[in-house]
N, C-alpha and C positions, 0 to 999 in steps of 0.2 A: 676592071675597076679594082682598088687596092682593096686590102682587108681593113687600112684605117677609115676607107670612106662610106665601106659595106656599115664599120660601126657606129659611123655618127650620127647624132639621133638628125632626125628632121626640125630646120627650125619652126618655133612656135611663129603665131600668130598673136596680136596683141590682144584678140578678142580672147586667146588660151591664158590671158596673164589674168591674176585675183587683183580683185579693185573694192572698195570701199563701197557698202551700199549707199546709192542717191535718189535723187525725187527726178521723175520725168522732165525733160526739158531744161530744168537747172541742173543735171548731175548732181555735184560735190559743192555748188557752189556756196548754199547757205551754211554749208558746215565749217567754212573758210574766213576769217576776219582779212581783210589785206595787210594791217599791221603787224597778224601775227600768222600767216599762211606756212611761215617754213617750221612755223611749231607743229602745225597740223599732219606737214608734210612727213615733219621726222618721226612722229607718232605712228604717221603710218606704215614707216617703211620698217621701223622697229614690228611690227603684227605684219604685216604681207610680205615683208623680204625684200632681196636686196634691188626688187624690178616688177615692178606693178603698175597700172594703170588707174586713173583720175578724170574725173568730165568736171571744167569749169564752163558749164551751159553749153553752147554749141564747139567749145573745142576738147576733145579728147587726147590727154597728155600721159605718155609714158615715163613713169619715174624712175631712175635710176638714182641708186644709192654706193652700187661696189666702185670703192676711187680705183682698179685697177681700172675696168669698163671704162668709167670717168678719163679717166688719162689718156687710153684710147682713141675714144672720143676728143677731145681736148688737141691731139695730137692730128688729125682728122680736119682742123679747121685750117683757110677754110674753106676748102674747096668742098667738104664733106656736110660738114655744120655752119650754121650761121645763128645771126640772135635772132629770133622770134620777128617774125613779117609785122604783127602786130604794132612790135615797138618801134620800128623803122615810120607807120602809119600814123602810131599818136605821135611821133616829135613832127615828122611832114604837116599835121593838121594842124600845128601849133606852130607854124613857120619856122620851125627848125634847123638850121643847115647840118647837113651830112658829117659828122664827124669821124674821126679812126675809132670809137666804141663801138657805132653803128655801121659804120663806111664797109662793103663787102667788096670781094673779086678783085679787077684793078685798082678801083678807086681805094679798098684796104691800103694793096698795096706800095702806092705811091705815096700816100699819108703818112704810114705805118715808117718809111725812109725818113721822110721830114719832121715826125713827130719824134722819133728815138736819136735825131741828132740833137733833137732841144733837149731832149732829157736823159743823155749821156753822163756817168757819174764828173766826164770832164767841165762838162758845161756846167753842173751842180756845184762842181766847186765853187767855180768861177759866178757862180751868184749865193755863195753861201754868205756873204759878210752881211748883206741885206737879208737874209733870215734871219742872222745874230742879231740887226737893229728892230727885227721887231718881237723876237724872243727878249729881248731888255727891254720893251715896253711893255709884255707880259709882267713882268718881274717890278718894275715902278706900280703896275697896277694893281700886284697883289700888297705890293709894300705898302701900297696908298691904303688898301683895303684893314691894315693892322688884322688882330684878330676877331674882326668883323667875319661874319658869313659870305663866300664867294659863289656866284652861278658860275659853279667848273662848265656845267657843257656850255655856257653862252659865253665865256668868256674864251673855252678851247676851240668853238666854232668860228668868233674875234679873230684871234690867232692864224688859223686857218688859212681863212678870206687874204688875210693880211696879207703871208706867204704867198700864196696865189696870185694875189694881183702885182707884189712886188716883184717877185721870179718869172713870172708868166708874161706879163703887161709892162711892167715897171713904173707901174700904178700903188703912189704913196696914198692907200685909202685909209687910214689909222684908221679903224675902228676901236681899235684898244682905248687910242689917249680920246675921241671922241665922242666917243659912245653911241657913234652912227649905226645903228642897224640894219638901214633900209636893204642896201643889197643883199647881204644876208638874210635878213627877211625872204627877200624874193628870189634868194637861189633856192633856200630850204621850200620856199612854196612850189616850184617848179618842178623840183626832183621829186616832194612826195604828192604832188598831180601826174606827174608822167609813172611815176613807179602805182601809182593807186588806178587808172587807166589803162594798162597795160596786162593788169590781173583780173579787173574785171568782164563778166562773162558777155555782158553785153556794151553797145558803144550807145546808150540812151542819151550822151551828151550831141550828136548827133542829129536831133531831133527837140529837145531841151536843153536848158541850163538851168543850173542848180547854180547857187550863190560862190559855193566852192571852184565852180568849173570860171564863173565871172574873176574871181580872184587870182585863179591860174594864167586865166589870159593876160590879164594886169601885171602880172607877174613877167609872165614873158613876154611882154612889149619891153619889161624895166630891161630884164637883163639882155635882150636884143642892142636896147639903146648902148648899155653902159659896153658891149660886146664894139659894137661900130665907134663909137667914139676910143675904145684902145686902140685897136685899127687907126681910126685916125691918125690918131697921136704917133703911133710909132711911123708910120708912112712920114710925117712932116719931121718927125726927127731924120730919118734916115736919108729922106730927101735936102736936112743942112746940114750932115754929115755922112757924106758916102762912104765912108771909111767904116761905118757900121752892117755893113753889106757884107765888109769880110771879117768883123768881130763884131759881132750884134753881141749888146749892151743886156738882151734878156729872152728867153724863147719866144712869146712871139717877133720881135725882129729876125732871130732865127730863120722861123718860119716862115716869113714873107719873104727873104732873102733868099730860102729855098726854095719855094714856089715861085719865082721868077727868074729860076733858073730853065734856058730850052729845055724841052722836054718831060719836065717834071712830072707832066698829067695833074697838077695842082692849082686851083683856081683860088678867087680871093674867098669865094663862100667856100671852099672846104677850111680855109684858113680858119674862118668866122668860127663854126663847126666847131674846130678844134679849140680856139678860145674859150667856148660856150663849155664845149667839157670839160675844157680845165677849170673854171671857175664852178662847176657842178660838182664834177666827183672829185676835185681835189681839195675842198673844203668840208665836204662830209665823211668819208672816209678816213682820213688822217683823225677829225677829232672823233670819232664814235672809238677808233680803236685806241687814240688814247684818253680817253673817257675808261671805256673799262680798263686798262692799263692799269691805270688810277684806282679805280676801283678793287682790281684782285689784288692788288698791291698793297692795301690797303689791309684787308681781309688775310696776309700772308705777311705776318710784320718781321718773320728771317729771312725773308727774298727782300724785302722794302730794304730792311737794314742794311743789306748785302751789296744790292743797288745802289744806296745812297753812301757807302762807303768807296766804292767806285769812282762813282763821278767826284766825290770830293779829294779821291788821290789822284785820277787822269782828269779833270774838266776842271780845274780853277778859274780856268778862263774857257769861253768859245772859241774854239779852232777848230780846223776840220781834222787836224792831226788829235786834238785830246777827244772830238765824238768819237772820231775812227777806233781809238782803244777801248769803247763800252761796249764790251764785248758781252755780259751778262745783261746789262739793259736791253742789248738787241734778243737776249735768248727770254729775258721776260716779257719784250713787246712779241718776238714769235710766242711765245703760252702762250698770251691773253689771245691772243688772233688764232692760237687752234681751239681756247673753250670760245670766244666770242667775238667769232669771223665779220668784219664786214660784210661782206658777200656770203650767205650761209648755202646761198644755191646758184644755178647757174642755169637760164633758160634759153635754151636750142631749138633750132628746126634742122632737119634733113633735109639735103639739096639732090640728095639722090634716094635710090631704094639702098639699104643698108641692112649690115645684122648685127644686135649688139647683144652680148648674153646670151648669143643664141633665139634672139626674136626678132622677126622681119620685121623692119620700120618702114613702111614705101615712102616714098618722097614726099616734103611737106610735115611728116611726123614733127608732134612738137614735141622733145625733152625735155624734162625737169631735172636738172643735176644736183641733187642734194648732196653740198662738197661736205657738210663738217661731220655726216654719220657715221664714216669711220675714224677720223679725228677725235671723237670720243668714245670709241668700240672700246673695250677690253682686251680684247685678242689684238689690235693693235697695238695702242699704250695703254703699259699698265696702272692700274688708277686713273682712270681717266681721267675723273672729275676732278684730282688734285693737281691745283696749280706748281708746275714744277719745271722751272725754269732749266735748270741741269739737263733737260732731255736736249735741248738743242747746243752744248756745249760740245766740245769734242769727245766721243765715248760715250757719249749721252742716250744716245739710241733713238734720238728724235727722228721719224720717217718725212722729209720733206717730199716725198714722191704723194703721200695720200693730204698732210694737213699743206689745203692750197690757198692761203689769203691773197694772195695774186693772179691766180687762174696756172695753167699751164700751156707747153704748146707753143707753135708761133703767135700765139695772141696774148702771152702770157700782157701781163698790165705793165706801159713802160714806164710808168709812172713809180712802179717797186720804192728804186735806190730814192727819190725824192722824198717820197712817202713813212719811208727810214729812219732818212735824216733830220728832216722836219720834227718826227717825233722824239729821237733821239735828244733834238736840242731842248725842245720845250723841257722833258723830262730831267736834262742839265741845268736847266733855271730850276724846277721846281726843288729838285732833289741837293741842290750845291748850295740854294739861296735861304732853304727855307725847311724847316720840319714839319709834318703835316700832325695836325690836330684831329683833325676828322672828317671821313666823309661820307656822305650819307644821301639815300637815294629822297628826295624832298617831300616825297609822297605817301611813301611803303615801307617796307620794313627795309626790303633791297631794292635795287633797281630790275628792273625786267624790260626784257626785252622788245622792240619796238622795231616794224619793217616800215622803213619810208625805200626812199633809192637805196640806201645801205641799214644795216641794222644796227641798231645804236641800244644806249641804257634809256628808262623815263630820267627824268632831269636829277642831275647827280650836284648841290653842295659841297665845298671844302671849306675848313678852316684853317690857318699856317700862323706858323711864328716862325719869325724871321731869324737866322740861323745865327 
């Protein structure tokens, strides 16, 4: 035996790791809100360190906090890790189709091909002009609104949708010039039913219904429908035009054009699946992160200034060539996404026995990856808490290996470069068309933080004059 393996300690056991005192049978659970769990989480791992242990009722969850471990792990997927069995359970109960967020093993695999040719920076070009037409009804809207008060998050969640179903589907749903809410309504009901089910410790919906679980259901029969009828539609287009088979018009014809290709391993419900996540997390995510965008930006008026100087000498107009040059807007959309990540955590299971940090996890172990703790350490970036966009410039000394708003790994999110540019343009309207007057959290002094699917501001106000 070597002399390095005589000195390595023995690994622990997760029953050796320190945990938070809890109540019998609930653990940790009543100490936990669902809306605001990753506050709780970070609280603790700042007192127990960078790997501890947590009981949400019958399940016991190991928390990791060091993003080296993290990356590791991350790297590990995903034959090593997968997302929590749980959540694979609640979309299944709620008729769900299998998507690449959820999709594991081959079925990842085969998805994972068909999903990253739809959302290839080449294919984003090629449906960028339809972002621009609905970034210029953003801009009509706020004009229409003068300096009237504006509901930033419902009108960046508008926006959103809009994008989505435009690029995604090639579903003209204007909610902007409309004022339609409905699906929007019932994506946000969906994702914070699936992400509030998913946390908690017991499945008492199961057994009862609570009025909230009646509205969830409701919810996902909408977006099933509104799911199958894109489907539709694009099958009967591509069916009077075959020529969209070898240049589809938007990612889902992509996508079915891929999955009926021999061999694919891709059926028409993984398609479904994939639709349904797009129209999920690609409406929440894009506005919570420019929601706060808006917000530090707002709260830091030398970086606003800076930014909006920018876009008004590269962005006169939308093009993919004058977003490409916002090169500081993209360094202050990465800040706001390292103080106030979509994603602040990341939840795992073990597909085998493992060791992380030096502690056995047997197979099944469920991890909590709390990504932003070191993302605001000190001993990573200095000043943490100050918004400073220069860190992600060249020489900046921004660590893209530890702040992860996309995840990392082969599972990294291929949604990224879309996610980007979406925000990018909106921020082109707002900042080229218009000066902002004020904005302000509608409830509190500030906005704070709120866990649904992703983690967003409580509802943020703006007011603009028009430039």
């Amino acid at each position: 035996m070597s002399t390095a393996a005589l000195k390595a300690p023995a690994p622990r056991t997760i029953a050796d790791l320190p945990a938070p005192p809890g109540l019998p049978l609930l653990g940790n659970a009543l100490q936990m809100k669902p809306s605001t769990v990753h506050l709780a989480m970070e609280r603790w791992c700042r007192r127990y360190g960078p790997i501890f242990r947590a009981r949400l009722g019958r399940y016991e969850t190991v928390v990791l906090a060091d993003s080296d471990a993290i990356a590791a792990v991350l790297r590990d997927r995903p034959d090593g890790f997968r997302r929590p069995v749980i959540t694979a359970e609640v979309s299944a109960e709620l008729g769900g189709q299998v998507g690449v967020f959820i999709a594991e093993g081959d079925a990842w695999r085969n998805q994972r091909r068909m999903v990253m040719s739809a959302f290839s920076p080449t294919a984003i070009r090629a449906y960028f002009e339809r972002m621009a037409q609905v970034a210029q009804r953003l801009e009509h809207r706020w004009r229409a609104a003068g300096e009237r008060e504006i509901d930033l998050s419902g009108d960046l969640k508008r926006y959103t949708v809009d994008v989505v179903a435009g690029l995604a589907f090639g579903a003209d749903i204007n909610t902007l010039d409309s004022g339609g809410d409905a699906i929007q309504e019932h994506v946000e009901t969906v994702m914070a039913g699936v992400a509030r089910r998913s946390l908690l410790p017991f499945a008492y919906w199961r057994w009862f219904k609570l009025p909230a679980d009646r509205r969830l259901e409701r919810s996902v029969r909408a977006v099933r429908d509104a799911t199958d009828g894109f489907i539709a539609e694009a099958r009967a287009a591509m069916a009077a035009d075959p020529t969209l088979r070898e240049r589809p018009a938007n990612m889902l014809q992509a996508m079915l054009a891929a999955a009926d290709q021999p061999g694919s391993g891709v059926d028409e419900s993984a398609v479904a699946g994939n639709v349904t996540t797009m129209l999920l997390a690609g409406e929440d995510t894009t506005a919570s992160a420019l929601a706060w965008l808006i917000w530090l930006l707002w709260q830091n008026p030398e970086a606003l200034a800076r930014a909006q100087r920018e876009v008004r000498l590269h962005a006169p107009a939308l093009t993919v060539e004058s977003i490409g040059a916002l090169d500081y807007l993209e360094a202050c959309a990465l800040e706001a996404m390292r103080l106030k990540p979509p994603a602040p955590f990341l939840p795992l299971q073990a597909l085998r026995d493992t060791t992380v940090m030096n502690v056995h996890l047997p197979k099944g172990t469920l991890l909590w990856c709390a990504l932003r703790h070191d993302s605001v350490d000190a001993g990573v970036f200095p000043e943490p808490q100050r918004f400073d966009p220069e860190r992600w410039l060249p020489g900046g000394g921004g660590n893209r290996q530890v702040a992860l708003p996309f995840g990392a790994g082969p599972r990294t999110c291929p949604g990224r470069y879309l996610s980007l540019m979406e925000l990018k343009v909106a921020m082109a309207v707002l900042l080229g068309r218009f000066d902002i007057v004020e904005v302000r959290a509608r409830d509190r002094i500030e906005p704070a933080e709120v866990l649904g699917f992703v983690m967003g501001p409580t509802p943020l106000a703006m007011r603009l004059r028009a430039a």
